[in-house]
DSSP file (Angstrom, degrees, kcal/mol; ACC not computed):
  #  RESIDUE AA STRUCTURE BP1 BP2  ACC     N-H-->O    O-->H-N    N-H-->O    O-->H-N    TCO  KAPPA ALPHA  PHI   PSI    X-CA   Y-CA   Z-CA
    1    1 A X              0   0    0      0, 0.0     2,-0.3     0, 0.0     0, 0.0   0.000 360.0 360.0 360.0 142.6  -86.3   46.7   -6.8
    2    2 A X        -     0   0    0      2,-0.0     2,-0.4     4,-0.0     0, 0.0  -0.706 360.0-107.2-128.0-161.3  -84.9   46.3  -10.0
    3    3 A X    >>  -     0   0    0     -2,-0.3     3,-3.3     1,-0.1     4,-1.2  -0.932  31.4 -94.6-123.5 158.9  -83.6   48.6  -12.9
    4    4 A X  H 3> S+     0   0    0     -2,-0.4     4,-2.4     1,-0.3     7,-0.2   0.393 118.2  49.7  27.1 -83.7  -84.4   49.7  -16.1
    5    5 A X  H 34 S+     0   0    0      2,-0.2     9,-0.7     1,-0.1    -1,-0.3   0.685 110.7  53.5 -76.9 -26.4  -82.7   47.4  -18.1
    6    6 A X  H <4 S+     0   0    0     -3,-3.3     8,-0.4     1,-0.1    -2,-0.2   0.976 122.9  24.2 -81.9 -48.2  -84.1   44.2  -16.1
    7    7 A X  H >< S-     0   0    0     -4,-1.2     3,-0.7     6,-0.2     4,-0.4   0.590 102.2-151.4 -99.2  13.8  -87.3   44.9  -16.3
    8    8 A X  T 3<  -     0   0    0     -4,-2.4   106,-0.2    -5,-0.2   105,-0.2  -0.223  38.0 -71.1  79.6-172.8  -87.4   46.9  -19.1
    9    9 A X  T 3  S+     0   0    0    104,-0.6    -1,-0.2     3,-0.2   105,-0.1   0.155 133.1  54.6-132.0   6.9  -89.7   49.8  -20.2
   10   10 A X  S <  S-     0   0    0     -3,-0.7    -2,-0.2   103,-0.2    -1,-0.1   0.048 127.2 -98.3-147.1 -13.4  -93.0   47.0  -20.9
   11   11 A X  S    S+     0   0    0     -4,-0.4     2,-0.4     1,-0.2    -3,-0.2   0.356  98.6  92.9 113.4 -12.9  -92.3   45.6  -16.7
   12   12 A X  S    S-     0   0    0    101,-0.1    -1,-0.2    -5,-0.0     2,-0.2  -0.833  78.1-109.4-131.1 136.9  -90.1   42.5  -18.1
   13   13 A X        -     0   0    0     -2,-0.4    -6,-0.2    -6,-0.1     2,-0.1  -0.305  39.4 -94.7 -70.2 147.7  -86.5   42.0  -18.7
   14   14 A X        -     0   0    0     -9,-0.7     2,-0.1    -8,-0.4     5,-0.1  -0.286  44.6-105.7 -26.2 110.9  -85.1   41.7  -21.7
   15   15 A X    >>  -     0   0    0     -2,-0.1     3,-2.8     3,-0.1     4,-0.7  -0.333  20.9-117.2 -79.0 120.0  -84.4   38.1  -23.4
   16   16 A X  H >> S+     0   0    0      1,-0.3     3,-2.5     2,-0.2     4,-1.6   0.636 122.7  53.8  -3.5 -78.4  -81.1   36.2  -23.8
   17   17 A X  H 3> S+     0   0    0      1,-0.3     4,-3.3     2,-0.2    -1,-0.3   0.781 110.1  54.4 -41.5 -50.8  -81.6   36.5  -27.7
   18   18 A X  H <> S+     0   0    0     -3,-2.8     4,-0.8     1,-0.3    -1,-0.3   0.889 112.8  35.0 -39.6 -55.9  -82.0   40.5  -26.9
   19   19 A X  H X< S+     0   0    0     -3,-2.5     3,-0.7    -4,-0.7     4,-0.3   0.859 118.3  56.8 -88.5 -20.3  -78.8   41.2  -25.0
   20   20 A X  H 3X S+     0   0    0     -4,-1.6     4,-1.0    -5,-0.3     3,-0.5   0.918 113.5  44.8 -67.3 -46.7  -76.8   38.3  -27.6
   21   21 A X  H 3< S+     0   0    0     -4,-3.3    -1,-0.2    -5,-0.3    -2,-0.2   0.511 110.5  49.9-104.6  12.1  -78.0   40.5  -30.3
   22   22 A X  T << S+     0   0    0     -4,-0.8    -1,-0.3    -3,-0.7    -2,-0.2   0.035  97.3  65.3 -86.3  -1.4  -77.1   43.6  -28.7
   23   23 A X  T  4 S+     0   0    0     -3,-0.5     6,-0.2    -4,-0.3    -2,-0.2   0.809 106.8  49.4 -90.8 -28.7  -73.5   42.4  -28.0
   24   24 A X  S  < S+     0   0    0     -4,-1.0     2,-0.5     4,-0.1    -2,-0.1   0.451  79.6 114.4 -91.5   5.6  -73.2   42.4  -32.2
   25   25 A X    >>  -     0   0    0      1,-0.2     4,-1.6     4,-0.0     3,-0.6  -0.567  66.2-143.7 -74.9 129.0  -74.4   45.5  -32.7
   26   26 A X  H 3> S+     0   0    0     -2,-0.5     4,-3.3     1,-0.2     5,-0.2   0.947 105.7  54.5 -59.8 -43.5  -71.6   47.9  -34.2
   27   27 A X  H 3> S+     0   0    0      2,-0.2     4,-6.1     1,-0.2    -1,-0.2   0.966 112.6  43.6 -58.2 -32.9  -72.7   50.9  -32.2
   28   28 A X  H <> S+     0   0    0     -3,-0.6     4,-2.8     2,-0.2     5,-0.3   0.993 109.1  59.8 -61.6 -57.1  -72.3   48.4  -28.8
   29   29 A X  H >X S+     0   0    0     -4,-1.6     4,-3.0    -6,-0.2     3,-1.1   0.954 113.7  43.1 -10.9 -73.2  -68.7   47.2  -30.6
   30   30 A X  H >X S+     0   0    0     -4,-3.3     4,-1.4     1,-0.3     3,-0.6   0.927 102.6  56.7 -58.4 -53.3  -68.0   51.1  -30.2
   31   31 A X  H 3X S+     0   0    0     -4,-6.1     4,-0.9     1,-0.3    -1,-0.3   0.586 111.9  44.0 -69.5 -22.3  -69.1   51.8  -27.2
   32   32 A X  H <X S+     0   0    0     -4,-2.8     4,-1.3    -3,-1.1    -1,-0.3   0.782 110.5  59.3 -70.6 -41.6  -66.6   49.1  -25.8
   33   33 A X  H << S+     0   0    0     -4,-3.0     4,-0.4    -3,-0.6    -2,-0.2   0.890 104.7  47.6 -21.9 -66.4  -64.1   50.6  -28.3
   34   34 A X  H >X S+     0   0    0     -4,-1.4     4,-1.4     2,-0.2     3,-0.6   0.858 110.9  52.6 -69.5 -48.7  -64.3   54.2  -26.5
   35   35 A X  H >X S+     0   0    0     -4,-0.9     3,-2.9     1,-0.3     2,-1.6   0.843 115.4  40.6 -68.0 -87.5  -63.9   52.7  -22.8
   36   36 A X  H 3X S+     0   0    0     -4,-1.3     4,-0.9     1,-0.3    -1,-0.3   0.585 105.0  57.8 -32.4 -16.8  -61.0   50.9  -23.7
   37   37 A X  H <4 S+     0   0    0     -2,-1.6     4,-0.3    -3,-0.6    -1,-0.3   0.787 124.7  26.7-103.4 -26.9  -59.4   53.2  -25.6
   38   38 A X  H <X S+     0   0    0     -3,-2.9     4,-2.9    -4,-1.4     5,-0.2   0.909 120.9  54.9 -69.6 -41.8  -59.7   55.6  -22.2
   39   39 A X  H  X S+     0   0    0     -4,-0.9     4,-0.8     1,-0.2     5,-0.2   0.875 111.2  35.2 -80.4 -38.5  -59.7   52.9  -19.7
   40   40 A X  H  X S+     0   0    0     -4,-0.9     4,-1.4    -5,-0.3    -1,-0.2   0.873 115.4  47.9 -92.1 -21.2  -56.8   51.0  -20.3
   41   41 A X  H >>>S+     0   0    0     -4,-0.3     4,-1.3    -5,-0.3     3,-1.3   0.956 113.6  55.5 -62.9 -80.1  -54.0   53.6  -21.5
   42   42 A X  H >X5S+     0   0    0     -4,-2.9     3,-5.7    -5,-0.3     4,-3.5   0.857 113.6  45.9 -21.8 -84.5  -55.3   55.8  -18.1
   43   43 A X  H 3X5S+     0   0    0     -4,-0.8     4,-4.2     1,-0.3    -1,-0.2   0.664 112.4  44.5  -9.3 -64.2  -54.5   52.5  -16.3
   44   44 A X  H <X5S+     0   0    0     -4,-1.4     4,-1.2    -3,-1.3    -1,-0.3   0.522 110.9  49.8 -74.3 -19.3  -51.6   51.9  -17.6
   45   45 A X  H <X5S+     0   0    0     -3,-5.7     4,-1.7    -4,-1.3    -1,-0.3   0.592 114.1  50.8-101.7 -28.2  -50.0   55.6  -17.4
   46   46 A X  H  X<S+     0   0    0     -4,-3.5     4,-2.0    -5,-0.6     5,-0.4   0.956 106.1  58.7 -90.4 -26.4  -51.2   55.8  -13.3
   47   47 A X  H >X S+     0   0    0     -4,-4.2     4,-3.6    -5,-0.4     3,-1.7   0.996 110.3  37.8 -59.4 -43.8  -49.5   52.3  -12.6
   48   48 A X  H 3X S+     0   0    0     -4,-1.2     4,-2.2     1,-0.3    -1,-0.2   0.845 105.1  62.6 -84.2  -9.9  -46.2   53.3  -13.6
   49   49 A X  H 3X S+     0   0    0     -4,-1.7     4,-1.3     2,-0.2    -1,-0.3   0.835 113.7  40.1 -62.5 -24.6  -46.4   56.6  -12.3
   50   50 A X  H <X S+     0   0    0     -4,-2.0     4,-0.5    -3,-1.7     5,-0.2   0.651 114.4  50.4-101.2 -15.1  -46.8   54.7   -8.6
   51   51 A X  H  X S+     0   0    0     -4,-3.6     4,-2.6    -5,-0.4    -2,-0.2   0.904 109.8  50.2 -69.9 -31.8  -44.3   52.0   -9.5
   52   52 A X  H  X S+     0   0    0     -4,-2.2     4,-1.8    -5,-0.3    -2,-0.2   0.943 115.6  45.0 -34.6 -60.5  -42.2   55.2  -10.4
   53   53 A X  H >X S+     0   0    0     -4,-1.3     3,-2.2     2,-0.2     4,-1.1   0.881 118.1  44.0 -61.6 -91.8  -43.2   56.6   -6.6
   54   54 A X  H >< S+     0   0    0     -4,-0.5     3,-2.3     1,-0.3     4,-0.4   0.580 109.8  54.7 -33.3 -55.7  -42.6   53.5   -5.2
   55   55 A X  H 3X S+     0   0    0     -4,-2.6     4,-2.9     1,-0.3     5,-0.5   0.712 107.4  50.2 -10.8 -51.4  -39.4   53.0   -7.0
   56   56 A X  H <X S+     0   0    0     -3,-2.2     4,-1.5    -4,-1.8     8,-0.4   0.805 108.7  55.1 -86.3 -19.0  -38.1   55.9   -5.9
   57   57 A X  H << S+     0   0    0     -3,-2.3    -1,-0.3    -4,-1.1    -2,-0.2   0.403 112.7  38.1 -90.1  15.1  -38.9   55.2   -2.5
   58   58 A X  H >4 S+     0   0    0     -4,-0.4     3,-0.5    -5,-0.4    -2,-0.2   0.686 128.8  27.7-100.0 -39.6  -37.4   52.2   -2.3
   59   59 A X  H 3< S+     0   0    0     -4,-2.9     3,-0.2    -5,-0.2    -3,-0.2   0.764 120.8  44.4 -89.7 -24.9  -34.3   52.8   -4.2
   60   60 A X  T 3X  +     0   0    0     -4,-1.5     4,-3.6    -5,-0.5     3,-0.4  -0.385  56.0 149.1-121.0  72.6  -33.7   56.6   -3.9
   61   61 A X  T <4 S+     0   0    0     -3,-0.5    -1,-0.1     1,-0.2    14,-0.1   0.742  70.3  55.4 -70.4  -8.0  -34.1   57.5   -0.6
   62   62 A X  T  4 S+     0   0    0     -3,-0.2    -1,-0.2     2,-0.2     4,-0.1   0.635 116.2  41.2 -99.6  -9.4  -31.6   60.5   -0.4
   63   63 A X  T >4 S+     0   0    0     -3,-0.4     3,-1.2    -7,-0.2    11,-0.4   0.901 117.3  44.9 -65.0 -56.3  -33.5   62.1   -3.5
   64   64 A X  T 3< S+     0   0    0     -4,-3.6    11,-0.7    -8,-0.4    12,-0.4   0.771 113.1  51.9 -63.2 -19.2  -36.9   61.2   -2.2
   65   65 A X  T 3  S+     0   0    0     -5,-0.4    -1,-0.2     8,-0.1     2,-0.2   0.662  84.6 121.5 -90.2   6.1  -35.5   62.7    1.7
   66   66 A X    <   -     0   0    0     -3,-1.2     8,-0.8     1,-0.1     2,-0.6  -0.390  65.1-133.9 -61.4 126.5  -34.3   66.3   -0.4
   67   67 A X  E     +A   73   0A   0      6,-0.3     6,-0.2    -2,-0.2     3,-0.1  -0.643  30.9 177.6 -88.6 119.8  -36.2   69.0    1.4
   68   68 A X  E    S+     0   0A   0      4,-4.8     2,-0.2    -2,-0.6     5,-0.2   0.732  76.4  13.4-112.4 -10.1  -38.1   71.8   -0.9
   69   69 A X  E >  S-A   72   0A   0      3,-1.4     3,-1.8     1,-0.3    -1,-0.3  -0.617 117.0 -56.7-175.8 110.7  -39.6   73.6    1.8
   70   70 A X  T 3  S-     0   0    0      1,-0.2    -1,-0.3    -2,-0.2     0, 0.0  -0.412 124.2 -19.4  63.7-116.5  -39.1   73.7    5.6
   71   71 A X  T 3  S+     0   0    0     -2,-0.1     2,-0.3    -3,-0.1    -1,-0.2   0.479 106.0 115.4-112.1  17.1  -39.7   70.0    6.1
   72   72 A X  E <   -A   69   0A   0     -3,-1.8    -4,-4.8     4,-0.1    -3,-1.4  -0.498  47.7-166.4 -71.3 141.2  -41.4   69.1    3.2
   73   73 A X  E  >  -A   67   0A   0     -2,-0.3     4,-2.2    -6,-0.2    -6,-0.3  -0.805  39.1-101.0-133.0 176.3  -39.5   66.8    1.3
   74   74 A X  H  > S+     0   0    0     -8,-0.8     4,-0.7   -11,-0.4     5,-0.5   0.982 115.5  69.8 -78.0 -51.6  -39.9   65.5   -2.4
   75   75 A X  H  > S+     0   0    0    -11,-0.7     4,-2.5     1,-0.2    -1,-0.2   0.884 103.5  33.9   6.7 -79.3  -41.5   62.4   -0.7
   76   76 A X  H  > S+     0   0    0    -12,-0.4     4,-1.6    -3,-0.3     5,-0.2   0.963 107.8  65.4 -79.6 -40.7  -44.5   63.8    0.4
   77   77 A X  H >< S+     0   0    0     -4,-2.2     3,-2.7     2,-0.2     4,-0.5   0.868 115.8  39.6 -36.2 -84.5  -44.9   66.5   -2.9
   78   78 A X  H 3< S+     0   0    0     -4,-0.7    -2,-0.2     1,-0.3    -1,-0.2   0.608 111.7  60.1 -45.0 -26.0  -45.2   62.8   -4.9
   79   79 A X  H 3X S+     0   0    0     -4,-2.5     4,-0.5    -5,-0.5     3,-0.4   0.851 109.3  34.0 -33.1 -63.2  -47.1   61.6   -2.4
   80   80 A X  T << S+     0   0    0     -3,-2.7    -1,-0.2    -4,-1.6    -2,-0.2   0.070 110.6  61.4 -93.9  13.8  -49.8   64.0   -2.5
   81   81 A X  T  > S+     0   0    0     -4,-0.5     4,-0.8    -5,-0.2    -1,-0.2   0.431  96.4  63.3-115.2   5.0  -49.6   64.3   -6.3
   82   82 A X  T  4 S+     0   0    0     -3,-0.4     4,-0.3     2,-0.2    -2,-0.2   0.879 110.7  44.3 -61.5 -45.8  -50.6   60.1   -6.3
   83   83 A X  T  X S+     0   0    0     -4,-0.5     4,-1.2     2,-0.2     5,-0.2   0.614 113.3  47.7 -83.0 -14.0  -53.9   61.6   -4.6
   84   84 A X  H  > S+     0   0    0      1,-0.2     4,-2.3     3,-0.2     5,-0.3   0.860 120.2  42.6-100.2 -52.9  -54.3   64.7   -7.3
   85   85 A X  H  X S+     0   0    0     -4,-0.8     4,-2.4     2,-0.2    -2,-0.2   0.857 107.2  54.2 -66.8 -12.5  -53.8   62.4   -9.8
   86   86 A X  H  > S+     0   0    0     -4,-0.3     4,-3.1     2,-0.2    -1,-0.2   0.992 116.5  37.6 -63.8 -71.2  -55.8   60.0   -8.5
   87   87 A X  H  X S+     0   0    0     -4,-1.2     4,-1.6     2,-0.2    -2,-0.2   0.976 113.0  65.8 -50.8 -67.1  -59.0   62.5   -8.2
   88   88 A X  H  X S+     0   0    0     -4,-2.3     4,-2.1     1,-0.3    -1,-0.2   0.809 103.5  43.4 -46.3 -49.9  -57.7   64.0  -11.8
   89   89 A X  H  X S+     0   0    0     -4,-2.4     4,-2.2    -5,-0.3    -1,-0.3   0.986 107.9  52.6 -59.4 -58.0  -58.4   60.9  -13.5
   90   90 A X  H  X S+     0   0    0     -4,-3.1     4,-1.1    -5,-0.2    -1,-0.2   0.682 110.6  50.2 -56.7  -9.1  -61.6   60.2  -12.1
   91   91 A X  H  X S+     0   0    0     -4,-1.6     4,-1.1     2,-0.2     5,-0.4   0.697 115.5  48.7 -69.8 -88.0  -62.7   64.1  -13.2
   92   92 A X  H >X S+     0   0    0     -4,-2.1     4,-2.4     1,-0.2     3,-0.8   0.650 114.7  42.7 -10.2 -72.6  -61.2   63.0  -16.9
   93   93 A X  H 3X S+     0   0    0     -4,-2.2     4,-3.1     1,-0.3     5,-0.5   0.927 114.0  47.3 -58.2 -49.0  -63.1   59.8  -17.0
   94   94 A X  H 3X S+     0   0    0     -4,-1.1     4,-2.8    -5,-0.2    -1,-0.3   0.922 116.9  46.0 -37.5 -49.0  -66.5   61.4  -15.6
   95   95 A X  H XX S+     0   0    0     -4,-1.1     4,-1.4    -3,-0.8     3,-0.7   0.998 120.9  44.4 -68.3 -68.5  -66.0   64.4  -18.4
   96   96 A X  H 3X>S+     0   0    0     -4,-2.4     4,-3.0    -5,-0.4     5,-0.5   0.804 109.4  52.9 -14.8 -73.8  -65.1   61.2  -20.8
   97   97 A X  I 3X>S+     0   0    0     -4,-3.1     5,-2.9     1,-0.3     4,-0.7   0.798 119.6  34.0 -49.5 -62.5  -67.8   59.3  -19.7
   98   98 A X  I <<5S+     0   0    0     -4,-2.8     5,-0.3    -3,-0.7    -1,-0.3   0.722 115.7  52.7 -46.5 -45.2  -70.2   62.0  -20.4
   99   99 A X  I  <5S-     0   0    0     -4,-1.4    -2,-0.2    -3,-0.4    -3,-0.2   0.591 132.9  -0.6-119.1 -35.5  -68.7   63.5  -23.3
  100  100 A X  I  <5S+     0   0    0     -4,-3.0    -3,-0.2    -5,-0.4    -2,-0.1   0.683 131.1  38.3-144.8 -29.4  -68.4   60.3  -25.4
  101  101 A X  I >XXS+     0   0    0     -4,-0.7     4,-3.1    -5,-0.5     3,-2.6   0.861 104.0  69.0 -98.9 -45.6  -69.8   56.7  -23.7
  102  102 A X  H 3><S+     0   0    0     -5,-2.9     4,-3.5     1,-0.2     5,-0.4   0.674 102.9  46.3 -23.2 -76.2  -73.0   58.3  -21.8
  103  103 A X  H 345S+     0   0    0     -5,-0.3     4,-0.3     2,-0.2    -1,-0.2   0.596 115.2  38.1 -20.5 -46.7  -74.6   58.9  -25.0
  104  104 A X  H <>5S+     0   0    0     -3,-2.6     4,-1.3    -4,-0.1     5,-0.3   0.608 114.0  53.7 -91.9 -50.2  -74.2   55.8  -26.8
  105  105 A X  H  X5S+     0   0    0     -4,-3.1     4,-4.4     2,-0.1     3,-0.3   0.906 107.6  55.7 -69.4 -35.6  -74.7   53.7  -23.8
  106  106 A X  H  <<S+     0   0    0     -4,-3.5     5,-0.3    -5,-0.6    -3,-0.1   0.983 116.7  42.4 -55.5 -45.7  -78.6   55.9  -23.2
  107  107 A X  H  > S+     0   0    0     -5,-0.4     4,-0.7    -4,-0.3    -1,-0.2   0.750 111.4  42.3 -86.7   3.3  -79.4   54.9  -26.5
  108  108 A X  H  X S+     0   0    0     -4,-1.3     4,-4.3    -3,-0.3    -1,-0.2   0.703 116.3  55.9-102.7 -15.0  -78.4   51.5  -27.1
  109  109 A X  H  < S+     0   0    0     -4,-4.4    -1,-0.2    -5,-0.3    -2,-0.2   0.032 115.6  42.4 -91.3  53.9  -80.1   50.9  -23.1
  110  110 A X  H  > S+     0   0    0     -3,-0.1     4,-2.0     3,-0.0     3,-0.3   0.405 109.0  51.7 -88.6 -54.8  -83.4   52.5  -24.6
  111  111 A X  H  < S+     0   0    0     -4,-0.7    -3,-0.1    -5,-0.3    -2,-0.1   0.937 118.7  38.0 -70.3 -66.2  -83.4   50.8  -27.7
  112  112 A X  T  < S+     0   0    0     -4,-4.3    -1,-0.2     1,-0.2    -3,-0.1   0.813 114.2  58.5 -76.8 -10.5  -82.9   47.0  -25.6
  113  113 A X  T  4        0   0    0     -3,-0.3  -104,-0.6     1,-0.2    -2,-0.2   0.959 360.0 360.0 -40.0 -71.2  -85.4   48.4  -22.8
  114  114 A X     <        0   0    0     -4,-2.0    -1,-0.2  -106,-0.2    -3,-0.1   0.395 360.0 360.0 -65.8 360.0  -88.0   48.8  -25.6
């Protein structure tokens, strides 16, 4: 089975010269723009928040072992806020993704489909 974009809206995929001369198209230019401009900042902001976690769990273990409630300890709060961030970003990026490449990517794979 293939998709869309291989075989194209006429049964056949699309030709070298086609996708070469859709890589110089400004709106494609953008649409690379807009993911980077999410994708790599995001990235960059969740590593060091878990080299941060880890950090602190190698090097401050009597801060990370501080108890906020019964035996919950700051540990495990950061723990489980690696996994709510984790999930938070992928909701951002989906909303993102939607909001701003979805659009631009439908029309420029119609436009090389055709």
């Amino acid at each position: 089975m293939t998709s869309d974009i291989e075989a194209g809206a006429g049964g056949r995929a699309p030709s070298t010269e086609a996708y070469l001369e859709m890589e110089r198209d400004p709106r494609f230019v953008e649409l690379r723009r807009r993911f980077r401009a999410f994708a790599f900042p995001m990235t960059v902001a969740f590593l060091a928040w878990y080299l941060f976690y880890v950090l602190l769990s190698a090097y401050a273990r009597g801060f990370m072992d501080t108890k906020i409630v019964g035996h919950i300890n700051v540990a495990f709060v950061l723990g489980i806020l690696q996994f709510l961030s984790t999930f938070g970003i992928a909701w951002l990026y989906a909303k993102y993704a939607r909001d701003k490449l979805d659009p631009l990517s439908d029309e420029l794979c119609e436009e090389l489909t055709r």
